[in-house]
C-alpha positions, -999 to +999 in steps of 0.1 A: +195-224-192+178-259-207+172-285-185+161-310-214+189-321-244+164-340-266+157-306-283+190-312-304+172-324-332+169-291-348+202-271-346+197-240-356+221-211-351+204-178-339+211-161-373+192-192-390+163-172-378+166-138-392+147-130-418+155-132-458+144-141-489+110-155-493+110-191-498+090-211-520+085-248-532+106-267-555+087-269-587+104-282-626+115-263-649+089-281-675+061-256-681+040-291-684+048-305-647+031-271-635-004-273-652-029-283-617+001-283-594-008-266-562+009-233-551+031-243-525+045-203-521+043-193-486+045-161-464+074-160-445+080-128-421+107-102-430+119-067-423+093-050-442+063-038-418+034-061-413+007-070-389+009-052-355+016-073-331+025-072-293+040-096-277+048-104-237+085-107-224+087-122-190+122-135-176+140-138-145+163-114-127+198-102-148+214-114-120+242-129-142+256-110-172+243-138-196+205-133-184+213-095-182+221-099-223+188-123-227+169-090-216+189-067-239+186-089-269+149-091-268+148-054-262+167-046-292+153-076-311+117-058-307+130-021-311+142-035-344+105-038-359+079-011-367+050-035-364+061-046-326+054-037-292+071-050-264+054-052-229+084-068-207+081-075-168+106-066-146+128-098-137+121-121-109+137-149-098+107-157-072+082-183-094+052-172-075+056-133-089+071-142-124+037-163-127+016-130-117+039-110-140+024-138-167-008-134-156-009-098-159+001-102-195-028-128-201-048-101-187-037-078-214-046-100-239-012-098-253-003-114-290+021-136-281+043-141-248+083-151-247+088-164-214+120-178-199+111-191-163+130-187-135+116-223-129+101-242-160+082-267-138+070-244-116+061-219-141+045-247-164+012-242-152+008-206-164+023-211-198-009-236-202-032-210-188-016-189-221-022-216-245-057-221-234-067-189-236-055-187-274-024-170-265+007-189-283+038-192-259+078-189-269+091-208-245+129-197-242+154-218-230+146-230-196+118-256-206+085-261-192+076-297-180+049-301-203+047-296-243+013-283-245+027-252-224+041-239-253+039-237-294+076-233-297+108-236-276+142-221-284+173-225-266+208-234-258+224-271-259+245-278-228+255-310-238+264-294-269+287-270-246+304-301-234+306-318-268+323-285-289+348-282-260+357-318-256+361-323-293+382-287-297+402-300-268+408-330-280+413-319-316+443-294-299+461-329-279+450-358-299+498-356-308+503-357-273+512-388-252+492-391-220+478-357-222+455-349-193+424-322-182+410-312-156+373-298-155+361-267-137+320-270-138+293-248-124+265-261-099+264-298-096+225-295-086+216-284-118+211-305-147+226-281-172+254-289-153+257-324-157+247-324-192+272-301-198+301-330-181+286-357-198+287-343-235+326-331-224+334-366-213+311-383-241+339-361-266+369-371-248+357-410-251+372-401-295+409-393-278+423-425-259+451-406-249+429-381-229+425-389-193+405-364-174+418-363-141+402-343-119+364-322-120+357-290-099+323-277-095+324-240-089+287-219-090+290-194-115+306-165-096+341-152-101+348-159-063+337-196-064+356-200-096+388-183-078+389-207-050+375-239-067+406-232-096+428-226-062+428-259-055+430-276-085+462-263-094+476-274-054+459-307-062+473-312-101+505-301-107+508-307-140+476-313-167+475-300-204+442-285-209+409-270-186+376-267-195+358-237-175+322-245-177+312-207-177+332-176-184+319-150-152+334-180-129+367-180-151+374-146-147+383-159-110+396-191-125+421-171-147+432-148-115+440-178-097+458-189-131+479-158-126+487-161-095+503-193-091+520-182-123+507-208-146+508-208-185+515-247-187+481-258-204+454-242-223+422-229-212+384-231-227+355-212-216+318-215-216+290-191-227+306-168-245+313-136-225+324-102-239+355-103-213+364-137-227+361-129-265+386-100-256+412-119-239+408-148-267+415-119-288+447-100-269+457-138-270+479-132-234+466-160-214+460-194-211+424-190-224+424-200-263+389-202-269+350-205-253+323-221-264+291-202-266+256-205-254+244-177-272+222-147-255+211-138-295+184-166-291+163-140-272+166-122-307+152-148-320+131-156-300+113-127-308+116-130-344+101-165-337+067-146-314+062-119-347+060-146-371+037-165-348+017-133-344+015-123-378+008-160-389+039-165-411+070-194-415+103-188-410+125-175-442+146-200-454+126-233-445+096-239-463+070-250-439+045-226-436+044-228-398+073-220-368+093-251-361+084-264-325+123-269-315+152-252-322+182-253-305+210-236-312+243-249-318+274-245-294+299-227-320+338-229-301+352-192-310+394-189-306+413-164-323+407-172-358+367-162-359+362-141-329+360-108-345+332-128-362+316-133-330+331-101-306+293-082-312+275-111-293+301-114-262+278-100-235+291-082-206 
């Protein structure tokens, strides 16, 4: 996940990338205004088979089920086209082998490469070694330290996360007298981490009568969630609303719910998990809603490495080029839309 926030500038929602209709400039109606105009029509890639082109996946180890969903998205993403062949790496989480698994696909002389890092400063040299050798780089999620590592990066917006769940939160207890949360994070050493806390308490700043009133930080493991939720329910005996910064730690979170027999405040999640999405949906706990950081950007991704490989835009914008940033946007799914989103909850 992104280290770097300034990429908001651009939200784009996976499915903004998928392709459509070709898109052309706006030109009047006035048969007169066209006479010596240029031709601003533009090719834009689609479904329909085009210029072969194979393109290098490199990521870390699926050592959690949202980087286990990056790898199945691109899969699928790629299986999806006629016209594209994948050559993906098996996942490390070691730098110094994810940069030889890049270097092999350099060697290969590969169309394109996706690569989410396992470390995007350490891996920052090799994505330039790609660029310099004429080889355009997707740079997915976790960002590199230098721009001129990559021609386009696509990814999540953790102080998005914070932001959607604050404001949904808020939205939920801005009635209610003296409400207060509590915050269950992940990793206080990462900087996805505190982005994520700082757009949560950024949100809360709109509700004066929200205190937040107490922050765990967990790791991103059921167990860690378990015991870090433990003993924020000794220490706060009554609070209105959590926010659980990712949903494979709050499936401990919600077992330690259960057993101290809680049901006194409502619950919201983070990422977007298939687990989470179902008991949203069943609608027989404490969890109401989570907010995503979706694993379909690897999907688009991909979508985004054809087009660069086939030398086309994006359908529905009309540059003729790839944006250089997209991020895309933290949607909050509850019960009313997340049969809408069910298909994406990764497992």
């Amino acid at each position: 996940m992104p280290t770097n926030t300034s990429r908001r500038g651009l939200l784009l929602g996976a499915a903004a990338l998928s392709t459509g209709a070709l898109v052309t400039g706006c030109t009047s109606n006035d048969a007169k205004d066209d006479e010596g105009s240029a031709d601003t029509s533009q090719q834009v890639a689609d479904d329909k088979p085009g210029k072969k082109v194979t393109i290098g996946f490199a990521g870390p180890q699926a050592d959690h089920g949202w980087l286990n969903a990056i790898n199945d998205q691109a899969k699928k993403r790629a299986e999806k086209y006629e016209d594209v062949t994948l050559e993906a790496t098996e996942g490390s989480n070691d730098t110094a082998a994810q940069i030889g698994q890049v270097e092999t696909l350099i060697n290969k002389k590969v169309d394109v490469l996706v690569i989410l890092p396992a470390d995007g400063k350490a891996l920052t040299r090799v994505g330039l070694k790609a660029m310099r050798a004429g080889i355009p780089v997707v740079n997915l999620d976790r960002v590199f330290a230098s721009p001129q590592a990559y021609r386009c990066w696509i990814g999540g917006d953790n102080y998005g996360m914070g932001l959607s769940a604050g404001q949904y939160i808020g939205e939920k207890l801005k009635d209610k007298k003296d409400a207060r949360v509590v915050e269950l994070a992940g990793l206080d050493n990462l900087e996805l981490t505190k982005q994520r806390s700082k757009g949560f308490d950024d949100a809360l700043k709109n509700y004066p009568n929200i205190k937040k009133v107490a922050r765990q930080a967990a790791d991103f493991t059921v167990e860690s969630g378990q015991s870090k939720m433990s003993q924020l329910l000794q220490a706060q005996k009554n609070f209105d609303a959590l926010w659980n910064h990712d949903d494979d730690q709050g499936v401990g979170a919600l077992r330690a719910i259960k057993q101290a027999g809680r049901d006194d405040f409502l619950m919201v999640g983070g990422a977007g998990a298939l687990s989470a999405m179902q008991a949203i949906e069943a609608d027989n706990s404490v969890l109401k809603a989570t907010v995503l950081y979706p694993p379909t950007m690897a999907a688009s991704a991909i979508d985004l490495a054809r087009a660069l490989g086939q030398g086309k835009g994006v359908s529905g914008m009309a540059e003729f080029e790839i944006p250089s940033f997209v991020t895309c946007y933290s949607a909050v799914v509850d019960k009313e839309n997340v049969g809408r989103y069910m298909s994406t909850g990764f497992k």
